[in-house]
N, C-alpha and C positions, 0 to 999 in steps of 0.2 A: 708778881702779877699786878693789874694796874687796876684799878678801882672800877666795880662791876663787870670783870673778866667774866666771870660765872655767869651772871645772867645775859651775857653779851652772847656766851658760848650757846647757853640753851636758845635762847630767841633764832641761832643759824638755823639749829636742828628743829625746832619750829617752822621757821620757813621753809623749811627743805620738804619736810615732811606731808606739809600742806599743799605740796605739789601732785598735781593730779597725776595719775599714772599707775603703774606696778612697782615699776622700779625708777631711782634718781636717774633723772636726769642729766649728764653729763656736761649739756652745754650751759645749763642754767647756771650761774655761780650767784652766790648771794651777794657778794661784793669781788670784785675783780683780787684775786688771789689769795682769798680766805673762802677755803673751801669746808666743808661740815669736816673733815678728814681734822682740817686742823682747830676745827671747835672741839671735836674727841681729844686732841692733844690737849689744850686746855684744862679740858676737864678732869684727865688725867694726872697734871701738874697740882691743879689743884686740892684734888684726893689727898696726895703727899702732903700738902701742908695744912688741912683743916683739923680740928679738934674734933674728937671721937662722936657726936652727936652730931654733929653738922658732916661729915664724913659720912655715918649712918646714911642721912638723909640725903645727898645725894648720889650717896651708894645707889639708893633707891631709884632714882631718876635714870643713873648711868644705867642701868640693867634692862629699864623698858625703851632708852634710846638705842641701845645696842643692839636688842631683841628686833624693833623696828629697822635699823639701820642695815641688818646683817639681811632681813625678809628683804629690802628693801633694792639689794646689791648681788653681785653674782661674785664666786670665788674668781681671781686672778691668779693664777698661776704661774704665770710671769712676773711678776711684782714678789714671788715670794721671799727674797733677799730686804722686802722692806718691813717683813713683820719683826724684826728687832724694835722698828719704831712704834709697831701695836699692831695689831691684827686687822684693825681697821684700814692700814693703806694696802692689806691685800683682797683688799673686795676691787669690782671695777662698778661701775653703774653705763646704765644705759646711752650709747651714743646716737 
């Protein structure tokens, strides 16, 4: 990972989240081809390499963006061949 991956990650799901609505938006990308989808990857990469206390802690983070993320998205059914990559690229969001 590259220096302030992690907070690069959470600041997507920040922006995303601060979007008015029920559910994400589809057409809104935060940056053209980094989608919150791949900020959860991120995040998940870096769970595997942090140390037990810092892991903890943003266990904690990961839990309330997921919470949020999943209220946020509808199931995709279609996509479901992509939950090997996380359960997160089978939600869809609002088009």
């Amino acid at each position: 990972m590259w220096p302030n991956a992690v907070a690069h990650a959470l600041s997507r799901f920040d922006w995303a989240f601060k979007q008015p609505g029920r559910y994400l938006n589809a057409s809104q990308v935060y940056s053209p081809g980094l989608e919150v989808e791949d900020a959860r990857d991120d995040l998940e990469w870096a769970m595997l390499h942090l140390p037990p206390g810092a892991k903890r802690d943003l266990g904690r983070l990961i839990t309330c963006i997921d919470e949020e993320f999943e209220r946020r998205t509808l199931p995709e059914p279609n996509n479901i061949e992509l939950a090997m990559f996380g359960w997160w690229w089978t939600r869809m969001r609002e088009r």
